[in-house]
C-alpha positions as CSV (number, residue, x, y, z in Angstrom):
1,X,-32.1,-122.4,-265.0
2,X,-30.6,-125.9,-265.8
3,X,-31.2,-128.6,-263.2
4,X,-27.3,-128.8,-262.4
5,X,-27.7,-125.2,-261.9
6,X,-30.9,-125.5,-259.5
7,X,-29.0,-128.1,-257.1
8,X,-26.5,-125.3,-256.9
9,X,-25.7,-122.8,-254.3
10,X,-25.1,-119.8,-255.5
11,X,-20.8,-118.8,-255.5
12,X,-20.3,-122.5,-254.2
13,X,-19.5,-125.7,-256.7
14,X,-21.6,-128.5,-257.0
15,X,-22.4,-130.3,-253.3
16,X,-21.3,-133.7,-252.4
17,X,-24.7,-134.9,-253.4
18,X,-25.1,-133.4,-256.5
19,X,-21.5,-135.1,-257.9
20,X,-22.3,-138.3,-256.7
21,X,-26.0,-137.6,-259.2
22,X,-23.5,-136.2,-261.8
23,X,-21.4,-139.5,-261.6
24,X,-23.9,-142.0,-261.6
25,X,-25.5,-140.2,-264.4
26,X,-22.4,-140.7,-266.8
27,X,-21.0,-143.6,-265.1
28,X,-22.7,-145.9,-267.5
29,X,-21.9,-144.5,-270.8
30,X,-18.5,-144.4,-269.5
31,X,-18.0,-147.6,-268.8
32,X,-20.2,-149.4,-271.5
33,X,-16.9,-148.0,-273.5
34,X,-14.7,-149.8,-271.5
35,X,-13.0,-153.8,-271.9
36,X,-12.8,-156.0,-268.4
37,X,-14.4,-155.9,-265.4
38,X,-14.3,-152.1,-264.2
39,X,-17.0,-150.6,-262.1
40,X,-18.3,-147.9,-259.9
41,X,-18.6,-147.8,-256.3
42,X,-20.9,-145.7,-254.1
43,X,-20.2,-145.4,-250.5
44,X,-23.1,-145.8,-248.1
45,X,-22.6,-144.6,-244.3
46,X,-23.3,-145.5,-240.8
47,X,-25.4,-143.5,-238.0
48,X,-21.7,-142.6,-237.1
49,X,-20.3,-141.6,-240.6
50,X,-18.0,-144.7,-241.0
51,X,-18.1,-146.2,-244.2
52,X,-21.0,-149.5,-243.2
53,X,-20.8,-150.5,-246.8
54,X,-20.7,-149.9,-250.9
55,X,-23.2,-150.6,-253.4
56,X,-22.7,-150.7,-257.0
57,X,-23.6,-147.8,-259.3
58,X,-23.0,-148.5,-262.5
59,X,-20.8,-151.4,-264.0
60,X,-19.1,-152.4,-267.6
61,X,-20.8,-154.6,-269.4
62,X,-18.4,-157.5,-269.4
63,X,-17.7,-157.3,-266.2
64,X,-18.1,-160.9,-264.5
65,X,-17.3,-161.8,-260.1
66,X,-16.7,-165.1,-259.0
67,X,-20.1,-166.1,-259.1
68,X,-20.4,-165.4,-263.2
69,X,-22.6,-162.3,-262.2
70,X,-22.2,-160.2,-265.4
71,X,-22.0,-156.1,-264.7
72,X,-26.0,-155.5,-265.5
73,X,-26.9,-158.0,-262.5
74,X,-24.1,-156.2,-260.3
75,X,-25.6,-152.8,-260.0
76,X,-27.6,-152.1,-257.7
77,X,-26.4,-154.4,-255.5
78,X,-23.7,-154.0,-252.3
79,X,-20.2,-155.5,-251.9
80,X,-20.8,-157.1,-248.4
81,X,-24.2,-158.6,-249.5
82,X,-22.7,-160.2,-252.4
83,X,-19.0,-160.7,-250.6
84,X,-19.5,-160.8,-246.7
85,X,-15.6,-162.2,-246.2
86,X,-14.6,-159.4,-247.5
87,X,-15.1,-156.9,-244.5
88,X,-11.7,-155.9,-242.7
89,X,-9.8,-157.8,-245.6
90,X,-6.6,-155.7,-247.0
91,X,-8.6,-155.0,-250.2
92,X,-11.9,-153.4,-247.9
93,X,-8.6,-151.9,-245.9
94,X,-7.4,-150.9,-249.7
95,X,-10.6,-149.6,-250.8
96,X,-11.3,-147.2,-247.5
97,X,-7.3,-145.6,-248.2
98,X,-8.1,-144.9,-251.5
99,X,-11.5,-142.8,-250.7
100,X,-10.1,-141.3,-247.7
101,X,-7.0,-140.4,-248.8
102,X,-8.1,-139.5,-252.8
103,X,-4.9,-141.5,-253.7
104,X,-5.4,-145.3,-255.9
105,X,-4.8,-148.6,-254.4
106,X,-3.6,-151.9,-256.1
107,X,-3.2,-155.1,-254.3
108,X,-4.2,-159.1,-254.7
109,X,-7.4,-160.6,-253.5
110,X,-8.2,-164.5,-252.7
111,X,-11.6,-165.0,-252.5
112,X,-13.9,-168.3,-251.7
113,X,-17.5,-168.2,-252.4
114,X,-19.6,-171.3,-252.5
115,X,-21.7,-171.6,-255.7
116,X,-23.8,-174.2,-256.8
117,X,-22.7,-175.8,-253.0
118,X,-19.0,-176.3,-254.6
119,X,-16.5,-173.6,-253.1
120,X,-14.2,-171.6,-255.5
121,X,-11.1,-170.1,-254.7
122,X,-10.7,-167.7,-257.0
123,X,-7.6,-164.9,-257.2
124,X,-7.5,-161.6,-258.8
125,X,-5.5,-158.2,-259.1
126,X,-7.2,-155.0,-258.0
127,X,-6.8,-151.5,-258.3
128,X,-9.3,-148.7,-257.0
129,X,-9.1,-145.1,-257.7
130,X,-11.0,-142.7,-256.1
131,X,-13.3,-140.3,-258.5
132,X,-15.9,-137.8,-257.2
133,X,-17.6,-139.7,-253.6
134,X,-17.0,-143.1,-255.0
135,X,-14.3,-145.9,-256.1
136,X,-13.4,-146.9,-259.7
137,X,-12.6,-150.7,-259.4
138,X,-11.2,-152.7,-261.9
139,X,-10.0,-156.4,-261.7
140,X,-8.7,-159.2,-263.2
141,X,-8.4,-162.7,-262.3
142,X,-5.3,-164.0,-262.1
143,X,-4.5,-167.8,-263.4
144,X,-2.7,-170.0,-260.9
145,X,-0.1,-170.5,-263.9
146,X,0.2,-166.9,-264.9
147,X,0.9,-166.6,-260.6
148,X,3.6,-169.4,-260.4
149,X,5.5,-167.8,-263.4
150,X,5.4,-165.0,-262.2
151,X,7.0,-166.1,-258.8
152,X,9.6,-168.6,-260.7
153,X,10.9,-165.1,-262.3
154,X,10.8,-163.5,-258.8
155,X,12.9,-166.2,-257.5
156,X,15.0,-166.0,-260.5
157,X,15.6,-162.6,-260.5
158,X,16.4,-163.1,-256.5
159,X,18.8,-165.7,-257.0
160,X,20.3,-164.4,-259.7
161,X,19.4,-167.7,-261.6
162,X,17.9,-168.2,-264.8
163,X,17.4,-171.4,-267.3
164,X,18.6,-172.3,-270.4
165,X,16.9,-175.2,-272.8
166,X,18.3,-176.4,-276.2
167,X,16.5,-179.1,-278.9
168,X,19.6,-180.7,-280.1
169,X,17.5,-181.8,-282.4
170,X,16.0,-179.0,-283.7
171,X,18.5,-176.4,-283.0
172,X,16.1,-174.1,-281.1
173,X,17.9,-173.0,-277.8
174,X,15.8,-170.4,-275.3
175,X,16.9,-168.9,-272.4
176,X,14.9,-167.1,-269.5
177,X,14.7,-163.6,-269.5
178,X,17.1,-163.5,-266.0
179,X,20.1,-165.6,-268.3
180,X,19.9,-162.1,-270.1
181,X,20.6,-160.0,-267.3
182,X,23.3,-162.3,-266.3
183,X,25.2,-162.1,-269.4
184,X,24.4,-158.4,-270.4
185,X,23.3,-159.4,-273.8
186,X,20.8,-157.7,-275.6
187,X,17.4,-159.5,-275.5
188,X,17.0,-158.8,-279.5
189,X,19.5,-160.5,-280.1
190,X,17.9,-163.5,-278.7
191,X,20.2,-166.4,-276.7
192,X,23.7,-167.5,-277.3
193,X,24.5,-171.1,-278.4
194,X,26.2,-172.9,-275.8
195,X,29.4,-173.6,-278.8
196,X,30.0,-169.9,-278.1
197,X,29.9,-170.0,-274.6
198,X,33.5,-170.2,-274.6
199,X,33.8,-167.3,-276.6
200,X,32.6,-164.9,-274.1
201,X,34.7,-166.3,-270.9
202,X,38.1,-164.6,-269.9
203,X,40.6,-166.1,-271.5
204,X,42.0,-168.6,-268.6
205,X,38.4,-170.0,-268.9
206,X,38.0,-170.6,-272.1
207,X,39.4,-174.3,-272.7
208,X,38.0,-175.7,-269.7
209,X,34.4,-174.3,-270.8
210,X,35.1,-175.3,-274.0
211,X,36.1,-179.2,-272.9
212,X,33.1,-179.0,-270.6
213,X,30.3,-178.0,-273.3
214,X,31.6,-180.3,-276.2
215,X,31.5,-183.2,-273.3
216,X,28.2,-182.5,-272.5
217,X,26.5,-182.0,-276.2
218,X,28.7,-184.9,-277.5
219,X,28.1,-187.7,-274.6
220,X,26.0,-185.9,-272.4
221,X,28.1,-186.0,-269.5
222,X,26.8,-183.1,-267.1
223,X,28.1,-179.6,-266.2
224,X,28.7,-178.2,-263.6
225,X,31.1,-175.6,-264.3
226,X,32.6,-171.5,-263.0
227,X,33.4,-169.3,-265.3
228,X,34.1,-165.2,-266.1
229,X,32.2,-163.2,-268.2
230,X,33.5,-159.9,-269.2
231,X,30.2,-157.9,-269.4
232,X,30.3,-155.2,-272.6
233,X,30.1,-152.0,-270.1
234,X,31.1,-153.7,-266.6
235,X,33.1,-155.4,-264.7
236,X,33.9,-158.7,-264.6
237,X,31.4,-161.0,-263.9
238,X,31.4,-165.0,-262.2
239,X,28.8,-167.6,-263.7
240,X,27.9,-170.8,-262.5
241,X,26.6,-173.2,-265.5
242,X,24.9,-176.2,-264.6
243,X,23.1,-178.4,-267.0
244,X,22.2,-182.3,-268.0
245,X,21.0,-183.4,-270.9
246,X,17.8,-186.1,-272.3
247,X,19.4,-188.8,-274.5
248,X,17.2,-190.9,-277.3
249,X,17.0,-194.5,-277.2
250,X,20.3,-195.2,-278.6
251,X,21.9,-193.0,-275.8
252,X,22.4,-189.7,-278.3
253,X,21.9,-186.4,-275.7
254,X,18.9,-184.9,-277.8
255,X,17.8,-182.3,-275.5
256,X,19.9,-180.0,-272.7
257,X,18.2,-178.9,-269.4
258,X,20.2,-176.6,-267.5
259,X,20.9,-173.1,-265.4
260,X,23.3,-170.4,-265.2
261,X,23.8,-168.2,-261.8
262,X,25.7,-165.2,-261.5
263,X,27.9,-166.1,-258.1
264,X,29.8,-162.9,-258.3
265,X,28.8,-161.7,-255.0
266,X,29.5,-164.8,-253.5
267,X,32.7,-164.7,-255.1
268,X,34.1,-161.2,-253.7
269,X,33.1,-162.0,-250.1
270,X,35.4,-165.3,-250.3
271,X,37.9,-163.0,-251.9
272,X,37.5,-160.3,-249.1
273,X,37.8,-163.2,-246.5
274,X,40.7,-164.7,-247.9
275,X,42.6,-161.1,-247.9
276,X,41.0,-161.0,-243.9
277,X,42.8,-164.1,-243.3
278,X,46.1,-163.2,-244.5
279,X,46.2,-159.9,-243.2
280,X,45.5,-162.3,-239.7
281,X,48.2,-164.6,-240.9
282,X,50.8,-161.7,-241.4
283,X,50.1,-159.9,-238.3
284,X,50.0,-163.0,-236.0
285,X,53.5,-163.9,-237.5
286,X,54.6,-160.8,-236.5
287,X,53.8,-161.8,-232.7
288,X,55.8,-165.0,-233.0
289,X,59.6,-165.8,-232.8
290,X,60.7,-168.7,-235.0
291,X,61.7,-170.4,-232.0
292,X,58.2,-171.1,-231.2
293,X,57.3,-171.7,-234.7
294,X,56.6,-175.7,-234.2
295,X,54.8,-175.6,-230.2
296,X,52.4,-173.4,-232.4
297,X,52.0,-175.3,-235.4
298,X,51.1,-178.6,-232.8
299,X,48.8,-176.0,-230.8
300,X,46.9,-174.5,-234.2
301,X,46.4,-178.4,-235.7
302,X,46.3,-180.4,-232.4
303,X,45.3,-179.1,-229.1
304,X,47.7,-180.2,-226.2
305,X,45.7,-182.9,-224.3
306,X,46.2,-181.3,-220.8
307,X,47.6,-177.7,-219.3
308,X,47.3,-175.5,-216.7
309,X,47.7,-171.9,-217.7
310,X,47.8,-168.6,-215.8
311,X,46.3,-165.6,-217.8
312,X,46.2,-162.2,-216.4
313,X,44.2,-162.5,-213.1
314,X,43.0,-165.9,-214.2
315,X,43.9,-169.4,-213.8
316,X,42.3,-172.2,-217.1
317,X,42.5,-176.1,-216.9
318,X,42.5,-177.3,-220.2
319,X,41.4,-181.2,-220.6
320,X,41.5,-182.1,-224.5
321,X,40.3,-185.8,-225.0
322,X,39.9,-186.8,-228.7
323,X,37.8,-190.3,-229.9
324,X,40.6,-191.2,-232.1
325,X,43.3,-191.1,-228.9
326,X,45.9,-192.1,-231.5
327,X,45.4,-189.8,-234.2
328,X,44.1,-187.2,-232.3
329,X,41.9,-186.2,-235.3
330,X,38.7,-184.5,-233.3
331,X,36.8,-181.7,-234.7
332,X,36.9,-179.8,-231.0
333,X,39.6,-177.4,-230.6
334,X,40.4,-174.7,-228.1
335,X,42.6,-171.3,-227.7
336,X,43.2,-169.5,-224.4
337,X,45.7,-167.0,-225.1
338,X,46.6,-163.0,-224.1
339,X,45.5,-160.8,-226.7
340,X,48.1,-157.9,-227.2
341,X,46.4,-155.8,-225.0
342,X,46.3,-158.3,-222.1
343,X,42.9,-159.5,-222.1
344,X,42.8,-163.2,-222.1
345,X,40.9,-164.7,-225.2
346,X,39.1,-168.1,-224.4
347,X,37.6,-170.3,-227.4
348,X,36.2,-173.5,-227.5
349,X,34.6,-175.3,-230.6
350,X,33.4,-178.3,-232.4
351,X,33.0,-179.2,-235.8
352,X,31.1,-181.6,-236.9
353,X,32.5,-185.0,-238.2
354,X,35.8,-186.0,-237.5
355,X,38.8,-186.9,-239.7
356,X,40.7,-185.0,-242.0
357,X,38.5,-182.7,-242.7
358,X,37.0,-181.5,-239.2
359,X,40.7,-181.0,-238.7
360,X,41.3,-178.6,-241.4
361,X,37.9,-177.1,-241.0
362,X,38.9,-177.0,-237.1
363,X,42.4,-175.3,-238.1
364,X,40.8,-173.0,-240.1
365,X,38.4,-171.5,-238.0
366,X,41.1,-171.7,-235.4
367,X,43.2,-170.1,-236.6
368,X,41.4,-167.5,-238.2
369,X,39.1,-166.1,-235.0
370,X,42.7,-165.8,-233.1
371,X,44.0,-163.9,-235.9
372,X,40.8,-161.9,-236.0
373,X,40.5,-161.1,-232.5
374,X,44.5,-160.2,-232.1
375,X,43.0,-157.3,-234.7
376,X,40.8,-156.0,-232.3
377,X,37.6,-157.6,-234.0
378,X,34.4,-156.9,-231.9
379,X,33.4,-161.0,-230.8
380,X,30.2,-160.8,-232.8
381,X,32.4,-159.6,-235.7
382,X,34.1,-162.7,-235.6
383,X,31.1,-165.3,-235.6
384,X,29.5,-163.6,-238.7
385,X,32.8,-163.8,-240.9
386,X,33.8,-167.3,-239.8
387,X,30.1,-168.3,-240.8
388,X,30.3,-166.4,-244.0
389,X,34.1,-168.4,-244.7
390,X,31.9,-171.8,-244.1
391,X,29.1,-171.0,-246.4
392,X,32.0,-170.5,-248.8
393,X,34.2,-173.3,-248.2
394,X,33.1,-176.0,-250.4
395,X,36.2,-177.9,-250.9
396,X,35.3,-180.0,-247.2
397,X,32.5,-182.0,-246.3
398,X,33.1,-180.5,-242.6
399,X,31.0,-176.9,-243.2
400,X,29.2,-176.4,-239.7
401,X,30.6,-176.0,-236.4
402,X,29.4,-174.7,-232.8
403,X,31.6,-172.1,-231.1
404,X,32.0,-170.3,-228.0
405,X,34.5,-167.0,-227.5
406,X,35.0,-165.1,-224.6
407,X,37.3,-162.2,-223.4
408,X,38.5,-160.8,-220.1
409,X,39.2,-157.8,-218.8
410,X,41.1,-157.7,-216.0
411,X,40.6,-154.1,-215.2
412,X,36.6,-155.0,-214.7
413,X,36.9,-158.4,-213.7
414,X,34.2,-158.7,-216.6
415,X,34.0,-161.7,-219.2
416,X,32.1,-160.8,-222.2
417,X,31.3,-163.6,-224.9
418,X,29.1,-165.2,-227.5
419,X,28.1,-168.1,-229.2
420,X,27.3,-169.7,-232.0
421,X,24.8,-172.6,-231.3
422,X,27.2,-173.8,-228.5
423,X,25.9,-175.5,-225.1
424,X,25.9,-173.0,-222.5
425,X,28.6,-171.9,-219.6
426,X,28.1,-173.6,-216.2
427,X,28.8,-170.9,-213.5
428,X,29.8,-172.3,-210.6
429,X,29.4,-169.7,-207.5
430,X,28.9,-169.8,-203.6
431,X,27.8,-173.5,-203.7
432,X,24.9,-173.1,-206.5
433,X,25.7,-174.4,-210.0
434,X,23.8,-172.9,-212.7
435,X,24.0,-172.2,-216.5
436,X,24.2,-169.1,-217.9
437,X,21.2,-167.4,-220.3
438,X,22.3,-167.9,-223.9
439,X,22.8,-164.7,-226.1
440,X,21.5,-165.5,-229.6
441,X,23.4,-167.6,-232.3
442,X,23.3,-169.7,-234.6
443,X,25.6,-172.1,-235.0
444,X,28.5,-171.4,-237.9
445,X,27.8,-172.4,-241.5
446,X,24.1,-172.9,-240.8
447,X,22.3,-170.0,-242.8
448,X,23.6,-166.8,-244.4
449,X,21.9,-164.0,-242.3
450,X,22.7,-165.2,-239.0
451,X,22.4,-162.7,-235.8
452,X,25.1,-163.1,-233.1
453,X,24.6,-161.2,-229.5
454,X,27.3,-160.9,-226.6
455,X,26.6,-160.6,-223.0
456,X,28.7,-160.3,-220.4
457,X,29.3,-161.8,-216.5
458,X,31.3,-160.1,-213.6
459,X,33.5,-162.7,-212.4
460,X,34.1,-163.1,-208.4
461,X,37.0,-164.6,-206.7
462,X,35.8,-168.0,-205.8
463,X,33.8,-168.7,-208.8
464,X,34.5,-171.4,-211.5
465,X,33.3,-171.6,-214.9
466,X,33.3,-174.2,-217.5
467,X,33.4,-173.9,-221.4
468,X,33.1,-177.3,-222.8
469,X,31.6,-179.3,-226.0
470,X,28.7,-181.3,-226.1
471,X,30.8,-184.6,-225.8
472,X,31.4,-184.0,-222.0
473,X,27.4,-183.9,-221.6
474,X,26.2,-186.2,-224.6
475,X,24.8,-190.1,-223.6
476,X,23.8,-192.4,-226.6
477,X,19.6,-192.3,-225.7
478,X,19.9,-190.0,-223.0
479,X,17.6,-186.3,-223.1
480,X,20.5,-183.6,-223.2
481,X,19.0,-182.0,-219.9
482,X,19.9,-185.0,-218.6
483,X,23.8,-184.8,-219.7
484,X,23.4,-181.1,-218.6
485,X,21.9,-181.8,-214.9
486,X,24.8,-184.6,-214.5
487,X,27.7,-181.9,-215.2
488,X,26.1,-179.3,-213.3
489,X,26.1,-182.2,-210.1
490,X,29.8,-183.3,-211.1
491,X,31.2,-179.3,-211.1
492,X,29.6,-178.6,-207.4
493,X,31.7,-181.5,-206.2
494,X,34.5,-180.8,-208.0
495,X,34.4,-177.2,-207.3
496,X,37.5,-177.1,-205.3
497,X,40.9,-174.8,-206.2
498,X,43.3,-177.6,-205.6
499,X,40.6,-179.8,-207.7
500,X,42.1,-180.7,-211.4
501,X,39.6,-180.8,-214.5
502,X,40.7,-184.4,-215.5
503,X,39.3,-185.5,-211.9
504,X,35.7,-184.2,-213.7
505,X,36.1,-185.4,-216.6
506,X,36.5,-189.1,-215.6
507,X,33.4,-189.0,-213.5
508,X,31.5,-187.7,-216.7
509,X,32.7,-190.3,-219.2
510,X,32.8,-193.6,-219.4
511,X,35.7,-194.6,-222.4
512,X,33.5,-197.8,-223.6
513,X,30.3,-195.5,-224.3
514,X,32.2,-192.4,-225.4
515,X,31.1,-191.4,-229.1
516,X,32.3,-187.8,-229.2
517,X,35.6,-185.6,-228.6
518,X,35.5,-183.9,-225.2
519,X,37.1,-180.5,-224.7
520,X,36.6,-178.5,-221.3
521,X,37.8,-175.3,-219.8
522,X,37.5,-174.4,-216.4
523,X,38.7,-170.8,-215.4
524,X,38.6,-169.7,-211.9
525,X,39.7,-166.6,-210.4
């Protein structure tokens, strides 16, 4: 009888013990075969049975660790003797799944070691795959360069983005492997010229791309230029070019940097937006008589300066008071209007800046959460598409604002509402004035994956609540809690149902040190 066949049982396989002898026995022809770093790991156990540690069977011979150990002066030897940092590290984590569970593990490792008294950070790639009672482990170490390109191509694949460089001098043009994708061209074909660029735009494009390329290789005047692409089998497809060129010492362009990103997606939600906005546009005109056609062009550009309205069960003082008193170009707006179901819709906001542009901006936005909420548009709704129409407006320097919307329903006497990076409501109730806790919301324009909450209040007869912009609370040099405490002070004594908002507003403000437009509604039941 062999000696495989004496460690035996008879009618059983080989025990655990006898594989483990079996695999340390070939391990080291096996892997004197094999290129890298690759070894074998044996498993050594606690009193309890929990893996305390593994040792080093057999190693490749051109295997080398941080230290320059080579695989010969590895074996033998344990992983947390040589590498104590790495205990309860994802690759120990890695290692214990991949013997527990019999399936491989890859990951990353960073590893500092002191050698010589100088510490080395060194990184490598991992994998582990069970065999028998141990680990296979192979690694590589990964250069910081080789890391960094391989996160620009990440980033380039995740933006879509890839770059384009041409020797005008030598003719050699090359193109990142991402410009590829974006133009659905055949990598063996290698890159396009930018002369041809024009060639492969729709046909409305063409001259303008055209003009644009021969500017930029002939006087090096930059690009930054739109564009359609029909892809071969696909639809159609909008790039972004953008590029600048090196010029020799006699001003000659003798080199071109540049980029091309695929905006298409981009493109199709300012497309769905616009079609939003006019189906808004077309319903609201359906809700207005042409007799009121001018009082609601004033009301959608300028906001009457001062009015008392009565809306379903509730009364709102509206005090408007731009900086610019004759132009009455301010970036805060409000609406307070019945929705066609009844429910009174109250919105204040501010854009930033002033001028021409918060006024457009302000019209906009307007214009277009009315016309969203007539449609029934849950509140939250609203504040994500009116941010997603700012990140897409580009044609106005005015591209954030802070906004507050609120309906009430009558049948509930409940208010629910949301914001969007707006200061928040000042409840005013049985002789206690406090500020209500803030759903979250970012304010409009400010990042493309915001998150918008509503909450609600049950209103009381008696109580008073103020929407209002931060001009009403502002003080150049003066802590906001400060502007906040003073309002809260001025509402309890001006908390009266014969009391008129302007009355507040004048003990808030002082016209020589107002910087900001001021816009405040107060709704009592």
């Amino acid at each position: 009888m062999t000696d495989l066949e004496d460690s035996v049982v008879p009618g059983q396989g080989p025990d655990r013990a006898s594989s483990g002898h079996l695999t340390v026995a070939v391990a080291p022809q096996v892997l004197a075969c094999l290129p890298g770093s690759v070894a074998l790991l044996r498993p050594e156990y606690g009193q309890r049975g929990e893996v305390a540690d593994f040792r080093f069977a057999a190693a490749s011979p051109e295997a080398v660790d941080i230290a320059g150990r080579r695989g010969p002066e590895l074996v033998g030897r344990s992983v947390l003797e040589m590498y104590p940092a790495v205990a309860g590290t994802p690759l120990w984590q890695g290692y214990l799944r991949a013997l527990n569970t019999g399936a491989g593990w890859q990951g990353e490792l960073e590893y500092e070691e002191a050698a010589a008294g100088i510490p080395h950070l060194s990184r490598y790639s991992v994998r582990a795959a069970p065999c028998q009672d141990g680990l296979v482990v192979s690694w590589n170490r990964l250069d910081t360069g080789e890391r960094e390109q391989r996160r620009l191509a990440l980033m380039q694949r995740q933006g879509r983005m890839g770059w384009v460089d041409r020797d005008l001098v030598r003719g050699e043009i090359t193109w990142s492997d991402e410009v590829y994708s974006i133009f659905g061209r055949d990598r063996a074909l290698g890159p396009m010229a930018l002369e041809d660029l024009a060639a492969h735009a729709e046909n409305d494009d063409r001259a303008s791309l055209n003009d644009a390329v021969r500017l930029l290789l002939k006087t090096g005047e930059p690009i930054d230029h739109t564009f359609r692409i029909q892809l071969p089998h696909g639809p159609v497809r909008h790039v972004q070019m953008v590029a600048e060129t090196e010029t020799d010492a006699n001003g000659h362009p003798v080199h071109v940097h540049g980029f091309f990103q695929d905006i298409t997606t981009a493109k199709h939600a300012e497309q769905q937006l616009l079609e939003h906005e006019q189906n808004a546009l077309a319903q609201q005109s359906l809700l207005a008589a042409e007799r009121e056609l001018a009082h609601r062009l004033q009301e959608t550009l300028l906001p009457v300066p001062q009015q008392l309205l009565h809306l379903n069960g509730l009364t709102v003082d509206v005090a408007y008071q731009p900086v610019q008193e004759g132009l009455n170009l301010g970036g805060d707006w409000y609406s307070a209007i019945e929705l066609p179901d009844g429910n009174p819709l109250l919105v204040v906001g501010d854009v930033a800046g002033h001028g021409l542009d918060a006024v457009a901006t302000m019209a906009l936005l307007r214009f277009t959460a009315k016309g969203m909420a007539i449609t029934g548009t849950p509140l939250p709704a609203v504040l994500a598409r009116l941010n997603t129409l700012l990140l897409h407006t580009t044609e106005r320097t005015c591209n954030t604002a802070t906004m507050i919307m609120a309906v009430y329903h009558p049948a509930t006497s409940d208010l629910t509402w949301v914001r969007a990076g707006h200061p928040p409501p000042l409840l005013v109730r049985d002789g206690e004035a406090r500020f209500l806790p803030t759903p979250e919301g970012v304010l409009l324009g400010a990042t493309s994956t915001p998150v918008y909450q509503e909450a609600r209040l049950h209103l009381l007869p008696g109580d008073h609540l103020y929407l209002y912009t931060d001009g009403l609370v502002e003080t150049p040099a003066e802590p906001i809690d400060d502007g906040l405490a003073r309002l809260a002070r001025a509402a309890l004594a001006h908390a009266d149902a014969h009391a008129r908002l302007d009355g507040l507003v004048r003990a808030l403000t002082a016209p020589d040190t107002r910087r900001d437009d001021i816009c405040v509604l107060h709704i009592s039941r």
